[in-house]
PQR file with spaces between the fields and no chain letter, atoms N, CA, C, O and H, PARSE charges and radii, in Angstrom:
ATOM       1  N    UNK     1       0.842   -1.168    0.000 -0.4000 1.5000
ATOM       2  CA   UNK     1       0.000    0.000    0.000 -0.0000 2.0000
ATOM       3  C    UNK     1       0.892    1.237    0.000  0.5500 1.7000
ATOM       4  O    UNK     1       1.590    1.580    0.954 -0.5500 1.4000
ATOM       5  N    UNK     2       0.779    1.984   -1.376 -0.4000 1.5000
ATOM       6  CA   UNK     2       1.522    3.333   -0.959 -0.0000 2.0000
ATOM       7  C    UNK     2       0.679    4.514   -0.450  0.5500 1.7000
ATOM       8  O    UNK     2      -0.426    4.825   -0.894 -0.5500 1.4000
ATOM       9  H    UNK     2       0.212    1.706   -2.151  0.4000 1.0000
ATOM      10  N    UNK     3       1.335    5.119    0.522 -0.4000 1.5000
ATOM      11  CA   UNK     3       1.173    6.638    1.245 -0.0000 2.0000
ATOM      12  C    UNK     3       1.177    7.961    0.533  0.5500 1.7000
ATOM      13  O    UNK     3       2.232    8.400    0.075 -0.5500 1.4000
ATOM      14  H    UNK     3       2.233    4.866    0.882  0.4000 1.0000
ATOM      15  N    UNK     4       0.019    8.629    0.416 -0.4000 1.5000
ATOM      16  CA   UNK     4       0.402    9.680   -0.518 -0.0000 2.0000
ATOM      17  C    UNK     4       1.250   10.935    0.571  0.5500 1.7000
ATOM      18  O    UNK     4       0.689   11.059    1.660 -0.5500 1.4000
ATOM      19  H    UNK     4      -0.838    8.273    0.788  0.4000 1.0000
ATOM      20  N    UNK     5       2.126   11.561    0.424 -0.4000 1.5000
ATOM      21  CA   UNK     5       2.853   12.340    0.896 -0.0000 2.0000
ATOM      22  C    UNK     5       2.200   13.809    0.795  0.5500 1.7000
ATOM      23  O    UNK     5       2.041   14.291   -0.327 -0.5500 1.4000
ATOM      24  H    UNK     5       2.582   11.461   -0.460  0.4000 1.0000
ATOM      25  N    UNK     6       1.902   14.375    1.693 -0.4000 1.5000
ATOM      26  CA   UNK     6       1.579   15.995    1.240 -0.0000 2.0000
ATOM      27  C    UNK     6       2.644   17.038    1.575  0.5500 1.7000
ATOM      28  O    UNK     6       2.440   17.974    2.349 -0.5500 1.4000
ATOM      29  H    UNK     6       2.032   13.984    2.604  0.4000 1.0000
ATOM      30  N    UNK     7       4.153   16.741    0.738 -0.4000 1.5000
ATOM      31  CA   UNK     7       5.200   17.183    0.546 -0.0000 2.0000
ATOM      32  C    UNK     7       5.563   16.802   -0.887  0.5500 1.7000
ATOM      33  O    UNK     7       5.730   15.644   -1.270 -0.5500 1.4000
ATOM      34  H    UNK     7       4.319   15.981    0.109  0.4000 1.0000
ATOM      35  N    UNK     8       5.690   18.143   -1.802 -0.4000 1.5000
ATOM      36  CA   UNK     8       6.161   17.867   -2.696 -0.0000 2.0000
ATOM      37  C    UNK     8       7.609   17.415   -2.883  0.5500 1.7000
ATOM      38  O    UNK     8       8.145   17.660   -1.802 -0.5500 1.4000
ATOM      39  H    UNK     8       5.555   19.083   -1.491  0.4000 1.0000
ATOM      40  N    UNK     9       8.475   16.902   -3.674 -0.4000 1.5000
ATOM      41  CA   UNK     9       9.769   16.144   -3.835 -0.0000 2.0000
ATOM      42  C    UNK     9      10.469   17.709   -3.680  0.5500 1.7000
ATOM      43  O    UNK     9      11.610   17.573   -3.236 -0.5500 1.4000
ATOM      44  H    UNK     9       8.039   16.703   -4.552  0.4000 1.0000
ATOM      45  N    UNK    10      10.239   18.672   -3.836 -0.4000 1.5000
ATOM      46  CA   UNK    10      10.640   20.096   -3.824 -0.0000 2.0000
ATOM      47  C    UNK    10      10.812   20.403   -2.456  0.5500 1.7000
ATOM      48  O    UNK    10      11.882   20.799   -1.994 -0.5500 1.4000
ATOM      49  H    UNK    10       9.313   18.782   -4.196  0.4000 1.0000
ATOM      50  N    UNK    11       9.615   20.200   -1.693 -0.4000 1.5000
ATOM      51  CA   UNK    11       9.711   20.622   -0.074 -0.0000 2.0000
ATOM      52  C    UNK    11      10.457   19.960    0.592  0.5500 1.7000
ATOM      53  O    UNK    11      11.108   20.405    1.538 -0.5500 1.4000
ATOM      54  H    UNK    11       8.746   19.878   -2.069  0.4000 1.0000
ATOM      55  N    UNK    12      10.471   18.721    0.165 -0.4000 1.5000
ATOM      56  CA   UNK    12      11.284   17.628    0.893 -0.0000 2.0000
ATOM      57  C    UNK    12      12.841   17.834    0.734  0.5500 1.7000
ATOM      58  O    UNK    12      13.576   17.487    1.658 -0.5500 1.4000
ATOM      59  H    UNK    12       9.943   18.360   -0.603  0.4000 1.0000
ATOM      60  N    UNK    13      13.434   18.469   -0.577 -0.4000 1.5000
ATOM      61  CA   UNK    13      14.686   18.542   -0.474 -0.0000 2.0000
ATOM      62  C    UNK    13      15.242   20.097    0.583  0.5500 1.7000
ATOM      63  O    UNK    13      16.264   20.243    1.254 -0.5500 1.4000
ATOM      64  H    UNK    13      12.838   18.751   -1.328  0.4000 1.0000
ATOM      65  N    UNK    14      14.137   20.999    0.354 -0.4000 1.5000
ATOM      66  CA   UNK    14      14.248   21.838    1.035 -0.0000 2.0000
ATOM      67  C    UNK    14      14.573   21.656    2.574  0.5500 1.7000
ATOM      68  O    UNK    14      15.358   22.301    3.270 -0.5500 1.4000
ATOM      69  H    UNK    14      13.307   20.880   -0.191  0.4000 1.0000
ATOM      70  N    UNK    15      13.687   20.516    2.933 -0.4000 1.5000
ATOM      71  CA   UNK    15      13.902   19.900    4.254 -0.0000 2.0000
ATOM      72  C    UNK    15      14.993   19.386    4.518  0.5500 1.7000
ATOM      73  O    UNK    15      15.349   19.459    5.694 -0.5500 1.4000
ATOM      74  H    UNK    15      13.050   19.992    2.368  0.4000 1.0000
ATOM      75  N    UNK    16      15.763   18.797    3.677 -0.4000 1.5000
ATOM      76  CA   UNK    16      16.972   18.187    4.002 -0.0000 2.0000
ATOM      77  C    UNK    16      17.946   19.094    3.783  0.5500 1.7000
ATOM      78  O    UNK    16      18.696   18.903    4.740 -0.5500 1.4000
ATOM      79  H    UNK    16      15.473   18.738    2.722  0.4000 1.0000
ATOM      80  N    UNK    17      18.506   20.130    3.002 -0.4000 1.5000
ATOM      81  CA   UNK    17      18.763   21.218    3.054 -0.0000 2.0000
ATOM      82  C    UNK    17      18.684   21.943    4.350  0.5500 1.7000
ATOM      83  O    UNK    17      19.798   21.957    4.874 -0.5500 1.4000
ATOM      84  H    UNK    17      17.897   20.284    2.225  0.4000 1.0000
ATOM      85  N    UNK    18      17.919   22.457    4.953 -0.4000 1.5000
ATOM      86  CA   UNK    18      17.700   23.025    5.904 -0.0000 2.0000
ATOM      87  C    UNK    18      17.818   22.104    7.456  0.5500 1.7000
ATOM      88  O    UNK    18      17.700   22.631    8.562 -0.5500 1.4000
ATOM      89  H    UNK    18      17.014   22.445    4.527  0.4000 1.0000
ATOM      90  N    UNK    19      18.032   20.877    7.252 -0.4000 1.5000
ATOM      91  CA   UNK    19      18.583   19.748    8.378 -0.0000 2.0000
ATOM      92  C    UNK    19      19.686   20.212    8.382  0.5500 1.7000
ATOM      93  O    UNK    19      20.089   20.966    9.267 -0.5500 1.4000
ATOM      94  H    UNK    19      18.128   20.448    6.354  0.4000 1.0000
ATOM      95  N    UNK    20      20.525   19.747    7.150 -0.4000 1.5000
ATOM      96  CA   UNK    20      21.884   19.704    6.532 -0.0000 2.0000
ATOM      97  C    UNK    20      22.691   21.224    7.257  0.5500 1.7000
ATOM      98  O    UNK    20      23.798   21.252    7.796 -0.5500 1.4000
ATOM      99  H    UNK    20      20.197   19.134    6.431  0.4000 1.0000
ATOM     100  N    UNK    21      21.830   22.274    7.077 -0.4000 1.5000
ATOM     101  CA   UNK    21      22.263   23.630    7.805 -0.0000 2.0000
ATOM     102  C    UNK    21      22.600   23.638    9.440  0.5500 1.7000
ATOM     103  O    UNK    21      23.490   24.048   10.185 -0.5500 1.4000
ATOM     104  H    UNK    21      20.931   22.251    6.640  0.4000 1.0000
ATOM     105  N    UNK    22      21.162   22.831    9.542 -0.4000 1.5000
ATOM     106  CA   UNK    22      21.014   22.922   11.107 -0.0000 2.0000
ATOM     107  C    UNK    22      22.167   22.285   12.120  0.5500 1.7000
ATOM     108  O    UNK    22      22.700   22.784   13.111 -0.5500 1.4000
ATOM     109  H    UNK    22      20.439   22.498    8.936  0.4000 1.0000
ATOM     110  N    UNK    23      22.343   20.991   11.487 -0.4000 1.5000
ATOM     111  CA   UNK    23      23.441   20.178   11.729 -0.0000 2.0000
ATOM     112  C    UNK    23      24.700   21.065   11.782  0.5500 1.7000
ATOM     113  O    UNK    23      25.096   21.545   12.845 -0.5500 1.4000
ATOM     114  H    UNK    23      21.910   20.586   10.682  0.4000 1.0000
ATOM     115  N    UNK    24      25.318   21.269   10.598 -0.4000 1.5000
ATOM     116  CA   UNK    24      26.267   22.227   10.442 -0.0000 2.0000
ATOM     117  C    UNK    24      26.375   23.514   11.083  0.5500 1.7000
ATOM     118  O    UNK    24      27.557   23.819   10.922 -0.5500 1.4000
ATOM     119  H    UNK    24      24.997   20.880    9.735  0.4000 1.0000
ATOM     120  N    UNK    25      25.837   24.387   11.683 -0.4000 1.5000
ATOM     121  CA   UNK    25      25.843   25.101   12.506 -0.0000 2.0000
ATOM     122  C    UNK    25      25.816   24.740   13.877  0.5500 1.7000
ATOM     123  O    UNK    25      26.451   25.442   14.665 -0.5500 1.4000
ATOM     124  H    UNK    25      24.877   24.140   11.814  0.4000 1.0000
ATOM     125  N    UNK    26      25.114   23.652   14.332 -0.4000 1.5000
ATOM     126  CA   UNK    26      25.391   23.172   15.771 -0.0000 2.0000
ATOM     127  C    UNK    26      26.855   22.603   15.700  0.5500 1.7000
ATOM     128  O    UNK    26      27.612   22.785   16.654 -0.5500 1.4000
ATOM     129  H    UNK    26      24.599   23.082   13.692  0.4000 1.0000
ATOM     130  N    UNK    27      27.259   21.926   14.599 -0.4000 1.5000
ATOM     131  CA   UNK    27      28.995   21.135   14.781 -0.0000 2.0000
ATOM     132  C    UNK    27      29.683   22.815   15.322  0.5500 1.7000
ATOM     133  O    UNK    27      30.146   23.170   16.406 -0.5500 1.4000
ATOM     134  H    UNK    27      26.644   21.778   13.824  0.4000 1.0000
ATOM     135  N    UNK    28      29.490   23.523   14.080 -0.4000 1.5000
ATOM     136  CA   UNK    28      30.157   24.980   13.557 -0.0000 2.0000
ATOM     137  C    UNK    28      30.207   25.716   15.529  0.5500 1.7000
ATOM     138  O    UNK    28      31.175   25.939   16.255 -0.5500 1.4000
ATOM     139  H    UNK    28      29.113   23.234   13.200  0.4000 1.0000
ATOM     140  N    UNK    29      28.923   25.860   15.738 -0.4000 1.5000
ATOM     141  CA   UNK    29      28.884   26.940   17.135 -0.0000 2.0000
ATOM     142  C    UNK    29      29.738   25.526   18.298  0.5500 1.7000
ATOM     143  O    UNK    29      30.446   25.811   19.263 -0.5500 1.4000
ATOM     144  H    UNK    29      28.136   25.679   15.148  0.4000 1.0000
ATOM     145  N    UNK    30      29.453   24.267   17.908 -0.4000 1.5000
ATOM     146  CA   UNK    30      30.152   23.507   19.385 -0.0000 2.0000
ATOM     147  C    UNK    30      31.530   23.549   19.203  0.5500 1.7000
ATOM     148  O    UNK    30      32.244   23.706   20.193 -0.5500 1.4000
ATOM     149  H    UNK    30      28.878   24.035   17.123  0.4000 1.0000
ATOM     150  N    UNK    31      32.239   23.382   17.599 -0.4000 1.5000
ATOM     151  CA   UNK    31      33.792   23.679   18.035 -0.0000 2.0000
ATOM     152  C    UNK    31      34.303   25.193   18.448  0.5500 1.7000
ATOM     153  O    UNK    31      35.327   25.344   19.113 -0.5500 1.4000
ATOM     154  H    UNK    31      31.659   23.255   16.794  0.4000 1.0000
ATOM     155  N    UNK    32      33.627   26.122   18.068 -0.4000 1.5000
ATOM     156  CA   UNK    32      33.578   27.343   18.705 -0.0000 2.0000
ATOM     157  C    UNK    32      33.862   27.682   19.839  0.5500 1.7000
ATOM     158  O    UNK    32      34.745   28.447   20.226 -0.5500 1.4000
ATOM     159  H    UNK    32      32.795   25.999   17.527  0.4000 1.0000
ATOM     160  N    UNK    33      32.757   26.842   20.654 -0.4000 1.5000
ATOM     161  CA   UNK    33      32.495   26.862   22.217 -0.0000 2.0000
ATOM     162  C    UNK    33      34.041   26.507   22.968  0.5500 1.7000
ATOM     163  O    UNK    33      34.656   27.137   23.827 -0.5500 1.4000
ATOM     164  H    UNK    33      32.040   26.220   20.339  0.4000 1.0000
ATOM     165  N    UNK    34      34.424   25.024   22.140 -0.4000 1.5000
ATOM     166  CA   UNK    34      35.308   24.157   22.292 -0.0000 2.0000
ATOM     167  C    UNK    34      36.610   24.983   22.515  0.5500 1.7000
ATOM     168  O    UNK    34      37.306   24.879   23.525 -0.5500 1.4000
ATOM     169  H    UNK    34      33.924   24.512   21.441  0.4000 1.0000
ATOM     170  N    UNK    35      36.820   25.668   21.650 -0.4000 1.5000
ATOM     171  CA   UNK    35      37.810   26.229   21.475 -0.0000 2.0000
ATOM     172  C    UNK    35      37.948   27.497   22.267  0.5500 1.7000
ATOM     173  O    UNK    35      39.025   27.969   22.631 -0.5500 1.4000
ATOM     174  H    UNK    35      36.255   25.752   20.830  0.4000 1.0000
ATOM     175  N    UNK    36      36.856   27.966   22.482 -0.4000 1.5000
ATOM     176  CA   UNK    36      37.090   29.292   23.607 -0.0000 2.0000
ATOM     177  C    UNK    36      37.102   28.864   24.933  0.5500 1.7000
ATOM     178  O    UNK    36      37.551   29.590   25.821 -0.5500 1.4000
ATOM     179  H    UNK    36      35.981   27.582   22.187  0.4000 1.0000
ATOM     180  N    UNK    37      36.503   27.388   25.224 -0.4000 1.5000
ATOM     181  CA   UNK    37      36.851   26.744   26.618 -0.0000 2.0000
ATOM     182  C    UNK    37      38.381   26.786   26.790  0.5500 1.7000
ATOM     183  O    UNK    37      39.024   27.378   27.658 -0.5500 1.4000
ATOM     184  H    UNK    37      36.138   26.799   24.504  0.4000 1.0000
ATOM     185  N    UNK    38      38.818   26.029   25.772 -0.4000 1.5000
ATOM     186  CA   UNK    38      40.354   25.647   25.942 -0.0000 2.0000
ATOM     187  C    UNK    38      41.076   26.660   26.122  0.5500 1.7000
ATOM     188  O    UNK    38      42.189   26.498   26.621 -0.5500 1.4000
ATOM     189  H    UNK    38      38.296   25.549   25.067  0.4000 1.0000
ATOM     190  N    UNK    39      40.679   27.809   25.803 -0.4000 1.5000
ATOM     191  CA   UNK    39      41.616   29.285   26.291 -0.0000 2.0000
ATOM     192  C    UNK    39      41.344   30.054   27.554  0.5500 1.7000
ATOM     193  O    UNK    39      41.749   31.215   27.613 -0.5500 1.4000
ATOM     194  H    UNK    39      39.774   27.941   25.398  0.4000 1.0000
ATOM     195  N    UNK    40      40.869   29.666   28.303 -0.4000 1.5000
ATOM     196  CA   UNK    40      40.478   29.832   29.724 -0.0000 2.0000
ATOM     197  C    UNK    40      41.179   29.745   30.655  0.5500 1.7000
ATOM     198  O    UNK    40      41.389   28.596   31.044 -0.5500 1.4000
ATOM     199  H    UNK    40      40.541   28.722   28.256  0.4000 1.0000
ATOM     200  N    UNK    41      41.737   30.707   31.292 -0.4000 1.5000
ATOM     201  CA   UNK    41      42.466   30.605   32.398 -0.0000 2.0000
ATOM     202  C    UNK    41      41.928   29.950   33.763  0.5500 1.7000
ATOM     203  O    UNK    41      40.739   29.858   34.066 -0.5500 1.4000
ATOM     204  H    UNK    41      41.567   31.641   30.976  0.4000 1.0000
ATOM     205  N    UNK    42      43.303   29.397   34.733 -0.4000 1.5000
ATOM     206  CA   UNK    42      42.405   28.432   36.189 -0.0000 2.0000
ATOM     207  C    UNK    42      41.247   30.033   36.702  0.5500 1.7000
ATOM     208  O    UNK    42      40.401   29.834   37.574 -0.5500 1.4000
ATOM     209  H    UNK    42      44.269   29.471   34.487  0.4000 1.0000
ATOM     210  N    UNK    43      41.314   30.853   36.339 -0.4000 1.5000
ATOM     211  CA   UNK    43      40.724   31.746   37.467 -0.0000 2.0000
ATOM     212  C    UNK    43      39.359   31.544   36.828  0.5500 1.7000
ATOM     213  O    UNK    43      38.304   31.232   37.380 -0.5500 1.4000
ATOM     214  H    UNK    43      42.000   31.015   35.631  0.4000 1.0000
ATOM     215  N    UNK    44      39.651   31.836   35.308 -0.4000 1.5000
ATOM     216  CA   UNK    44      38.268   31.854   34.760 -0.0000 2.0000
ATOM     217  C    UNK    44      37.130   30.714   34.405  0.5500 1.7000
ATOM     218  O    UNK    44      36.021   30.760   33.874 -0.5500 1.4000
ATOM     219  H    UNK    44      40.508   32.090   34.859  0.4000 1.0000
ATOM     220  N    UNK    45      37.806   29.857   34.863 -0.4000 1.5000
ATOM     221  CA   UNK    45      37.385   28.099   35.124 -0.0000 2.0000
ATOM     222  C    UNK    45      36.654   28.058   36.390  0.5500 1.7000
ATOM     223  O    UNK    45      35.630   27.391   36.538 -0.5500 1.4000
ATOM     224  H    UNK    45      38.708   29.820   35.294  0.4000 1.0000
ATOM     225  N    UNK    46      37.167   28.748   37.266 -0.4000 1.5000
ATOM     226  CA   UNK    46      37.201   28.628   38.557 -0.0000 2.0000
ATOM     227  C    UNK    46      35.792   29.428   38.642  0.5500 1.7000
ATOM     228  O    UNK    46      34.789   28.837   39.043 -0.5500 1.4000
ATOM     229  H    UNK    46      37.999   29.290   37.146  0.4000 1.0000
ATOM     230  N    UNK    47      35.737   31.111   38.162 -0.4000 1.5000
ATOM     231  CA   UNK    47      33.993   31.756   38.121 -0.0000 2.0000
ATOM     232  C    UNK    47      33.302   30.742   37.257  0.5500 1.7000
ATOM     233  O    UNK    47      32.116   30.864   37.565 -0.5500 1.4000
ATOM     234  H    UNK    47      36.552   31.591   37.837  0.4000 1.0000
ATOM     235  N    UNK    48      33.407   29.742   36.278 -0.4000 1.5000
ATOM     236  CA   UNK    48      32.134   29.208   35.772 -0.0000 2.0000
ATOM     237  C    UNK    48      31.778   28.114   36.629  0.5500 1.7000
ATOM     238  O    UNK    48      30.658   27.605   36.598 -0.5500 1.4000
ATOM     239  H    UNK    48      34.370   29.642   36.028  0.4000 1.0000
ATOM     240  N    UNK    49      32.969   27.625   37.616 -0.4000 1.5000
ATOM     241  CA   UNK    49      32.580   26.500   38.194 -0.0000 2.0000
ATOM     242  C    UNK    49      32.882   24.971   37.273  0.5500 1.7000
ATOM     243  O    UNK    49      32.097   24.137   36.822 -0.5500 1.4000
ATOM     244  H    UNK    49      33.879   28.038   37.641  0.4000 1.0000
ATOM     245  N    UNK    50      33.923   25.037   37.257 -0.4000 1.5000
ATOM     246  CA   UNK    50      34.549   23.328   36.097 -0.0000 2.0000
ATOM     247  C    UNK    50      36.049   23.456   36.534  0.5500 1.7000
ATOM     248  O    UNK    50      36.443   24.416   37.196 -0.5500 1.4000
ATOM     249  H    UNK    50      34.561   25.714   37.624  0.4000 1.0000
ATOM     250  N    UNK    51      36.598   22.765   36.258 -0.4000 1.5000
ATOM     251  CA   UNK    51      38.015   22.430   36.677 -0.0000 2.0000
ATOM     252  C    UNK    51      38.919   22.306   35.848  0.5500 1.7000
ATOM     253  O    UNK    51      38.325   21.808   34.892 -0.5500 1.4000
ATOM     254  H    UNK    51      36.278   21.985   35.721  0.4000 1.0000
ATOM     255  N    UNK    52      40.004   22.427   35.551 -0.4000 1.5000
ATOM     256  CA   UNK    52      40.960   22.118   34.723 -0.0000 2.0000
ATOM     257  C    UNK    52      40.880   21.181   33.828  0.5500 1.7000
ATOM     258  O    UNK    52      40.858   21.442   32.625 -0.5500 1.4000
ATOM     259  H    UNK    52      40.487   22.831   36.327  0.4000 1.0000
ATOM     260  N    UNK    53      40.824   19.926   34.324 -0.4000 1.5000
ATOM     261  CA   UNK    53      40.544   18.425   33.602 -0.0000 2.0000
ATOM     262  C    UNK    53      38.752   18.549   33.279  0.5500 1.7000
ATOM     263  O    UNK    53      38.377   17.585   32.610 -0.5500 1.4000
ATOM     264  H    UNK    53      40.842   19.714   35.301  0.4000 1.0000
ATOM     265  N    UNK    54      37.732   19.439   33.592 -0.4000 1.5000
ATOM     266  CA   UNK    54      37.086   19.171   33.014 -0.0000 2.0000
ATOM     267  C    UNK    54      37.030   20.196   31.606  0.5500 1.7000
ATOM     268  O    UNK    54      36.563   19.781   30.545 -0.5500 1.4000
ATOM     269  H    UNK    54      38.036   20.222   34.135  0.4000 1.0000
ATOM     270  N    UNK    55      37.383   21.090   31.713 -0.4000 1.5000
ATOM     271  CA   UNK    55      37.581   21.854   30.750 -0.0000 2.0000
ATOM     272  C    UNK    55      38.446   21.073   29.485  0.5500 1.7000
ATOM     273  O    UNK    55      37.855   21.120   28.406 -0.5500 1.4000
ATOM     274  H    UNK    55      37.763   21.427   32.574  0.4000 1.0000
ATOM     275  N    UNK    56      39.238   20.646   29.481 -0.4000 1.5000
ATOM     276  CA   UNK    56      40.219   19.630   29.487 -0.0000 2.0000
ATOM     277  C    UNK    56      39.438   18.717   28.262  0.5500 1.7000
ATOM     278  O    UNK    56      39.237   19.058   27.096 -0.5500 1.4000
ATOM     279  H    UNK    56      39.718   20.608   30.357  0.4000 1.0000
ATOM     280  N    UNK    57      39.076   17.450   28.938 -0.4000 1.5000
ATOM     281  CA   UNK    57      37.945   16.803   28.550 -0.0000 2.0000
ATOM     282  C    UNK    57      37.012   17.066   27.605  0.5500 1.7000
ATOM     283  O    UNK    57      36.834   16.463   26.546 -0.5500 1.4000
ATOM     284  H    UNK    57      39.240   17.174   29.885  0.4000 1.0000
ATOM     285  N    UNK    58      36.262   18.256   28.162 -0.4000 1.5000
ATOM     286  CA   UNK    58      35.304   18.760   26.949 -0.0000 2.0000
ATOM     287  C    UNK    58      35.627   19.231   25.766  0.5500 1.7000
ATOM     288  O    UNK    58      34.888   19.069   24.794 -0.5500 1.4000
ATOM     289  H    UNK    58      36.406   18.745   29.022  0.4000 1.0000
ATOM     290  N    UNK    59      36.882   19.930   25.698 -0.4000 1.5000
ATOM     291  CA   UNK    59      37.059   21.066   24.535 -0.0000 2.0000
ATOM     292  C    UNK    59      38.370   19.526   24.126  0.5500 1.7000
ATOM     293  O    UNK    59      39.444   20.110   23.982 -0.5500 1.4000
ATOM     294  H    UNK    59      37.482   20.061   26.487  0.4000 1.0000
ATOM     295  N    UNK    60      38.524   18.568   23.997 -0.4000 1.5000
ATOM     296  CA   UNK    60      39.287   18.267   23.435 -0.0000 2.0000
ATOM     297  C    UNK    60      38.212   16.731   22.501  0.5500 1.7000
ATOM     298  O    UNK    60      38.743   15.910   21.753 -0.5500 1.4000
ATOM     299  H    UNK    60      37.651   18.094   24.113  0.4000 1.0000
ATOM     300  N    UNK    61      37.022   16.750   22.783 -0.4000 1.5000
ATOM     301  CA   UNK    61      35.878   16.369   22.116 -0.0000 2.0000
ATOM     302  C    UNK    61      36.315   16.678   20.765  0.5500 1.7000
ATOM     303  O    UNK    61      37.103   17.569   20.446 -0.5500 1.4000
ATOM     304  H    UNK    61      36.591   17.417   23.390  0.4000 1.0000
ATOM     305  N    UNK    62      35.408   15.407   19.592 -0.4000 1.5000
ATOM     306  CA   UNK    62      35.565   16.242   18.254 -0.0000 2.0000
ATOM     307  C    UNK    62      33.890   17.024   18.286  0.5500 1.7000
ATOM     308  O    UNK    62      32.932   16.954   19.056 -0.5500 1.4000
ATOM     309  H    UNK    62      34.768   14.684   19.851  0.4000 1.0000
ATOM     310  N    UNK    63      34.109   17.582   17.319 -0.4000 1.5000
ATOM     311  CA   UNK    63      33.051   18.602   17.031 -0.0000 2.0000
ATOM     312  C    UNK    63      31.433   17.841   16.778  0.5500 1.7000
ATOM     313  O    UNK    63      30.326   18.364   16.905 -0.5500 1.4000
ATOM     314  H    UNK    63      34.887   17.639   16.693  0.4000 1.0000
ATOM     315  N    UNK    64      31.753   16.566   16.419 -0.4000 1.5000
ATOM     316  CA   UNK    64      30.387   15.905   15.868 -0.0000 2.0000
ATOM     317  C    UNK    64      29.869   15.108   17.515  0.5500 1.7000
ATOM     318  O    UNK    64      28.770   14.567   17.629 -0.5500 1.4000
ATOM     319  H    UNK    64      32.653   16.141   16.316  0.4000 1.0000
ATOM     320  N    UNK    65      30.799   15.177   18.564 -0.4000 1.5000
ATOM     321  CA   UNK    65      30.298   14.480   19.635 -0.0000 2.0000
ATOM     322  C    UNK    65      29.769   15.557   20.898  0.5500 1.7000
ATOM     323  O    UNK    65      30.370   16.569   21.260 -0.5500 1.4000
ATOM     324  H    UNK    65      31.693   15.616   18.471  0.4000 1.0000
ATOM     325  N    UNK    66      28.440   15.019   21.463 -0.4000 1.5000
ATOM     326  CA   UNK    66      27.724   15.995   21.989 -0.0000 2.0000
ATOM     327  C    UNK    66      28.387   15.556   23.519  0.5500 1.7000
ATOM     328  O    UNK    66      28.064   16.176   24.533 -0.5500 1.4000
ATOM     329  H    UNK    66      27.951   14.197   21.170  0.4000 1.0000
């Protein structure tokens, strides 16, 4: 039995397109993050509340792992 879709083959690529973005901007803003963790001094570790090794840890993540 086929399903009729009320997405044209047009909307649908649009959709994946616009996944494809979404994805890529969350990798894009987390190595970001990543990378401004890793430049953090103990003091400034110390006001967010994380530690050396956890700072450590996180920012040395690749970009595709949450």
């Amino acid at each position: 039995m086929h399903t009729i879709s009320s997405q044209s083959p047009r909307q649908r690529e649009i959709g994946l397109w616009r996944r494809f973005y979404e994805i890529f901007a969350c990798w894009r803003r987390r190595n970001r993050q990543r990378f401004d963790l890793s430049k953090l001094d103990d003091r400034m570790l110390r006001d967010i509340g994380i530690s050396w090794e956890e700072a450590d840890n996180e920012s040395s993540k690749p970009f595709w792992r949450s």
